[in-house]
Steps between C-alpha positions, in 0.01 A plus 500: 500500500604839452651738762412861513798650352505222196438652152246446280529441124283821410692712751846359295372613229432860617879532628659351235639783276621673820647138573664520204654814479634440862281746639335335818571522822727205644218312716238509166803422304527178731152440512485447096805301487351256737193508333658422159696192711184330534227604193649368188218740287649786631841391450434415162309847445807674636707316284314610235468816560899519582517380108303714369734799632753345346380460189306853520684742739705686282234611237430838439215711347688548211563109448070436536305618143247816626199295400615197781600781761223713510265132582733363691473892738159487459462107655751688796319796541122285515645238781663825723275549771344851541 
């Protein structure tokens, strides 16, 4: 069963990009890594997600044709919460 201070999948999933860019604090950093020790879906989605910086990180504006930026900034600006 669960403690109190275990994390959940969804709440992963919310810390993530801070996660990744090394910008949690050391306990929630802790709390995700043991998390990810023990939920093989998250690992694997974290995995992903690791590859997909990889492959994707260093594009820029100028390397994405207008018609695919300007949808891909509207998808970003509908799921960013008002």
């Amino acid at each position: 069963m669960p403690g109190p201070d275990d994390l959940t999948c969804a709440e992963l999933v919310a810390l993530v990009t801070d996660y990744l860019e090394g910008a949690l604090p050391p306990a929630a950093e802790r709390r995700i890594d043991e998390h990810l020790e023990s939920c093989e879906e998250c690992s694997v989605y974290v995995e992903q997600l690791r590859a997909t910086i990889a492959a994707l990180g260093g594009l820029t504006e100028d390397d994405v044709e207008p018609p695919v930026l300007d949808a891909l900034l509207a998808v970003f600006r509908r799921a960013r919460p008002a």
